[in-house]
Backbone as CSV, one residue per row, in Angstrom:
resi,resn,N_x,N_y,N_z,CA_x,CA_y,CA_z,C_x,C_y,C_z
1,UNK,-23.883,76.944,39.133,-25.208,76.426,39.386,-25.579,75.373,38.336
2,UNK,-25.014,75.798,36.994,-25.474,75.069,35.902,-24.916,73.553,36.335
3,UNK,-23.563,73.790,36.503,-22.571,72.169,36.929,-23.211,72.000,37.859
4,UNK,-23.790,71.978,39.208,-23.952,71.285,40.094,-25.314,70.840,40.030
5,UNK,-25.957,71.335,38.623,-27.409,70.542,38.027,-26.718,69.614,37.457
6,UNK,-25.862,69.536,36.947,-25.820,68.554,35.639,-24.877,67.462,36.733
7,UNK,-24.357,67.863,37.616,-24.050,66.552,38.576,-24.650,65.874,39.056
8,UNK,-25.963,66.426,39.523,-26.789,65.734,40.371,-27.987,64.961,38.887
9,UNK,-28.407,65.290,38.404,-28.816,64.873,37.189,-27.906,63.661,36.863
10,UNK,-26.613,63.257,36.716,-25.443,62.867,36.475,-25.633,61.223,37.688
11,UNK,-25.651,61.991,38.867,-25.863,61.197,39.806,-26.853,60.770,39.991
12,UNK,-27.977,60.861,39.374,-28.837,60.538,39.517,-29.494,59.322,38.491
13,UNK,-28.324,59.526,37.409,-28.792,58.454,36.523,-27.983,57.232,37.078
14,UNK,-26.747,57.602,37.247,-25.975,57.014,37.803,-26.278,56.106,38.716
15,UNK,-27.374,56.328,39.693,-27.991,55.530,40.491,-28.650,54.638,40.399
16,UNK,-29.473,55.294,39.412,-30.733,54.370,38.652,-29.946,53.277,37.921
17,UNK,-29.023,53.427,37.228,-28.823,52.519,36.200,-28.103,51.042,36.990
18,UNK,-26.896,51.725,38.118,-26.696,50.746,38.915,-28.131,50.027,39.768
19,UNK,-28.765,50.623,39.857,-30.412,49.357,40.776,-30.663,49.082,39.848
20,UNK,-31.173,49.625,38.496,-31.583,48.366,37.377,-30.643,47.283,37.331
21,UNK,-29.318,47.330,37.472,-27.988,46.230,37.039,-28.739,45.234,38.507
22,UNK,-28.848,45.713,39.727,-28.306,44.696,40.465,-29.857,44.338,40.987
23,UNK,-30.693,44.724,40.579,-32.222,43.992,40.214,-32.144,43.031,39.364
24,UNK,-31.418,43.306,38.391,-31.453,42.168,37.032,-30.888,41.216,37.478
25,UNK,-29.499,41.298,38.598,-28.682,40.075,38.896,-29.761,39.014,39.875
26,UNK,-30.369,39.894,40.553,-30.899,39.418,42.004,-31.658,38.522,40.765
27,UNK,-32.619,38.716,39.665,-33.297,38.128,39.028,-32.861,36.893,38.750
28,UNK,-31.569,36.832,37.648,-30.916,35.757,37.521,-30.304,34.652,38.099
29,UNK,-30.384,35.402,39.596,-30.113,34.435,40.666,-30.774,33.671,40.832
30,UNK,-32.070,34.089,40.972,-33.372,33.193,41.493,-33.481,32.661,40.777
31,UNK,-33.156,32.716,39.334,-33.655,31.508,38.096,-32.403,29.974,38.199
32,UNK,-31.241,30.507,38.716,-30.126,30.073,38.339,-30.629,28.231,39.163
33,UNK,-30.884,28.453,40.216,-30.943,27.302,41.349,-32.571,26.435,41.229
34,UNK,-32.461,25.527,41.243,-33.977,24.837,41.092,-34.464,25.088,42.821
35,UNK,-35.805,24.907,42.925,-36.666,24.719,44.075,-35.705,23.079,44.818
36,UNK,-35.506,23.492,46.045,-35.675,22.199,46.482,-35.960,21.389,46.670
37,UNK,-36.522,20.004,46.611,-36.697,18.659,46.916,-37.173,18.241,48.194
38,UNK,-38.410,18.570,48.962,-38.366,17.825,50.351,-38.003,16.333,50.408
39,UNK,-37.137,16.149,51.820,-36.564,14.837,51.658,-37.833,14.015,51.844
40,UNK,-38.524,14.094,52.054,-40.025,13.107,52.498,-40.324,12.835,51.337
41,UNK,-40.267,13.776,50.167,-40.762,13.124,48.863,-40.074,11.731,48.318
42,UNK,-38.693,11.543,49.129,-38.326,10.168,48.225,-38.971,9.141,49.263
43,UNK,-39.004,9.204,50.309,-40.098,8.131,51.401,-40.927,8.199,51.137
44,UNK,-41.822,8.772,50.800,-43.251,8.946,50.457,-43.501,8.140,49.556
45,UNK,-42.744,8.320,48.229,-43.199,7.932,47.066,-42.395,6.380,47.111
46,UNK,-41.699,6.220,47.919,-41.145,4.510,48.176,-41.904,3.531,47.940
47,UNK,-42.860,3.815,48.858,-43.688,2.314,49.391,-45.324,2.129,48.123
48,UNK,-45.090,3.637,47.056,-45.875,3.345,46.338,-45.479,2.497,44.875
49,UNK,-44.258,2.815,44.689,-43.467,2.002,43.580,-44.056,0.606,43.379
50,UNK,-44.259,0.600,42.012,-44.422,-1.223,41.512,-43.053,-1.582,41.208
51,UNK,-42.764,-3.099,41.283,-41.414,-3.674,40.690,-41.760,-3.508,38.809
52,UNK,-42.717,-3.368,38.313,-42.899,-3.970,36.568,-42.545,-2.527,36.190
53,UNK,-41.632,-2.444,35.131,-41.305,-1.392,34.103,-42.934,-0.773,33.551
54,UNK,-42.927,0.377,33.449,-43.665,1.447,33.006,-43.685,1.194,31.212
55,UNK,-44.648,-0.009,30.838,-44.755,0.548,28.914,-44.659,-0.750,28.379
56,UNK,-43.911,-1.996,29.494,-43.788,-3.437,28.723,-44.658,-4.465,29.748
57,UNK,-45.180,-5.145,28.357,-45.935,-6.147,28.252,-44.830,-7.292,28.415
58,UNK,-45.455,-8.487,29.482,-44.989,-9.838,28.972,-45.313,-10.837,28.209
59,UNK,-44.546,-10.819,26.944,-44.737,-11.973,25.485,-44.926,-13.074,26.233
60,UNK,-46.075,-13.589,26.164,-46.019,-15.334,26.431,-45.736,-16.217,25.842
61,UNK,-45.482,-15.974,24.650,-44.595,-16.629,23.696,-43.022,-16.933,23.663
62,UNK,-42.494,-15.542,24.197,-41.001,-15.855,24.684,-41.115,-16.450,26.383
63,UNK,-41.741,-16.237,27.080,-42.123,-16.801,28.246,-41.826,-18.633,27.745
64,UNK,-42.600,-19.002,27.124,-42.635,-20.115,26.586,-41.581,-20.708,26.195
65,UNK,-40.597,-19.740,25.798,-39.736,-20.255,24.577,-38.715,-20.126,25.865
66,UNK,-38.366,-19.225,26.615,-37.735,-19.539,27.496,-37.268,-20.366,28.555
67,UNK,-38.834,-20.840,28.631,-38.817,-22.311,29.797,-38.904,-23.821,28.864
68,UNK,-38.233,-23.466,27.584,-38.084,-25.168,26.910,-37.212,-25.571,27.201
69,UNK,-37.183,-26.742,26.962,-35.564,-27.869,27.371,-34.739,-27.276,26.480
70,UNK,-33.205,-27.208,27.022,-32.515,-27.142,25.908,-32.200,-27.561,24.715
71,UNK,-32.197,-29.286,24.498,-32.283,-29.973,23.759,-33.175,-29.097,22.385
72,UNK,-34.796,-28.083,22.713,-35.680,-28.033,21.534,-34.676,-26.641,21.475
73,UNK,-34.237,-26.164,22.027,-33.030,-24.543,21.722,-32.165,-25.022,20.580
74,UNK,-31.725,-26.483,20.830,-30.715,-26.999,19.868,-31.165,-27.516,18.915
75,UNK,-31.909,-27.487,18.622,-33.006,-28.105,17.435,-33.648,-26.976,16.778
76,UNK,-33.847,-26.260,17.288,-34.395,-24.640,16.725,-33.372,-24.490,15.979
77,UNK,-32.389,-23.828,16.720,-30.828,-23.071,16.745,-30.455,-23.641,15.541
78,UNK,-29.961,-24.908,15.726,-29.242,-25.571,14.503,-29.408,-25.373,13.323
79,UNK,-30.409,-25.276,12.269,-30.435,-24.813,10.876,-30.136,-23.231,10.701
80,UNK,-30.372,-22.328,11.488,-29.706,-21.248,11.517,-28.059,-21.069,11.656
81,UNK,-27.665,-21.823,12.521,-25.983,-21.884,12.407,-25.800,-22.644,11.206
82,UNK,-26.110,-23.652,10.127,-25.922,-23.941,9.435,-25.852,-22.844,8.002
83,UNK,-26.877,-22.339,8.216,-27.184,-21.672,7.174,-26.139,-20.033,7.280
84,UNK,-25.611,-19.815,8.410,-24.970,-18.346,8.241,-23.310,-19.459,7.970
């Protein structure tokens, strides 16, 4: 009588401890994978996009310096190549 307490007692932890294990997995599962992505979110958010980078300003100064003749590039330029 005594053994067939201490089996079932036995089996009984036995049980428990395996559903805690495969509760914990089921847990880790669900963490493992991100939420999905509806595909509509990349159409959606398409037609709201600007072309200008997010954070930069345009220098009007290099604006400037960009649209000179070459000739004043070579006139700039030149005492610097001299000097290195």
């Amino acid at each position: 009588m005594k053994k067939r307490l201490e089996r079932f007692l036995l089996a009984i932890l036995a049980g428990l401890f395996i559903f805690q294990l495969s509760s914990f997995r089921g847990q880790l599962s669900s963490q493992e994978y991100p939420a999905k992505r509806q595909i509509s979110d990349y159409l959606s958010s398409f037609l709201s996009r600007s072309t200008q980078p997010l954070g930069l300003k345009e220098d009007q100064k290099l604006r400037q310096l960009l649209y000179q003749a070459p000739v004043k590039w070579v006139i700039r330029a030149n005492p610097r190549h001299i000097l290195n």
